[in-house]
C-alpha positions in Angstrom: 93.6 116.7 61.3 93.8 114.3 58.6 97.1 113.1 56.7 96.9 114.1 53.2 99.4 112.3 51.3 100.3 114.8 47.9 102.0 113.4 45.1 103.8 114.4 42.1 104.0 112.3 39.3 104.6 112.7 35.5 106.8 110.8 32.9 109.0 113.1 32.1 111.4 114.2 29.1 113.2 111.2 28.9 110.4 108.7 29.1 108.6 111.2 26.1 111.4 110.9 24.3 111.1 106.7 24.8 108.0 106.3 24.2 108.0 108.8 21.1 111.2 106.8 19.8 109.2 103.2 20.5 106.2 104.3 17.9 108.4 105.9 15.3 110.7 102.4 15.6 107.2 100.3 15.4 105.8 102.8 13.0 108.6 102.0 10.6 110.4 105.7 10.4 113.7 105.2 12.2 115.4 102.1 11.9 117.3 102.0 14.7 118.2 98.9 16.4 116.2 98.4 19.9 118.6 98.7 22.0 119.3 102.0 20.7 115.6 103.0 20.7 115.4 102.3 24.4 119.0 103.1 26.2 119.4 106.4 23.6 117.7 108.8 25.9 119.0 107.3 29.0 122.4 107.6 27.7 121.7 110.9 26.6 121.2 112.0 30.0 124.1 110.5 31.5 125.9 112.1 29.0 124.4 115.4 30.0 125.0 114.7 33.9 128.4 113.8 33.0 129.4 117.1 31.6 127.4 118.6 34.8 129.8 117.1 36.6 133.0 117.7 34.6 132.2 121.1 34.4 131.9 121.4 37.9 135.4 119.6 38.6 137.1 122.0 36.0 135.8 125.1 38.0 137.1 123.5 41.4 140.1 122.7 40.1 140.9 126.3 38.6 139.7 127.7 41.7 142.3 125.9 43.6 144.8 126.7 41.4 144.3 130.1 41.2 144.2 130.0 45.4 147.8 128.1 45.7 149.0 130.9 42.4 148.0 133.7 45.0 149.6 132.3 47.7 152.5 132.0 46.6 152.3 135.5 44.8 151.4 136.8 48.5 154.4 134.8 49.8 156.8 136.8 48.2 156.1 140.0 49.7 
């Protein structure tokens, strides 16, 4: 049997979004500063991981609360 070694490969939304912001910077349409042009989708998505992960906390932490408010409610019975 041979090994067949599959690969998936692509660039991706965020390195679209890099490249597409790199030719409108050289093209002369945005006038961003470079920095910006080339960490602004990056930061975009740790922004957007971020509030993943916030979001996930806040449910966590409700759900506890909500358990330790019913144990107490079933405490005094």
């Amino acid at each position: 049997m041979e090994n067949e070694v599959k690969t998936q490969g692509g660039v991706g939304f965020v390195g679209l979004l890099t490249i597409a912001l790199i030719v409108l910077k050289l093209c002369g349409v945005i006038t961003w500063p470079w920095w910006l042009v080339i960490l602004g989708p990056f930061m975009c998505s740790l922004a957007l991981a971020l509030a993943i992960v916030g979001i996930v906390m806040g449910i966590a932490f409700v759900v506890t609360e909500y358990r330790d408010f019913r144990d107490i409610l079933e405490d005094k019975k």
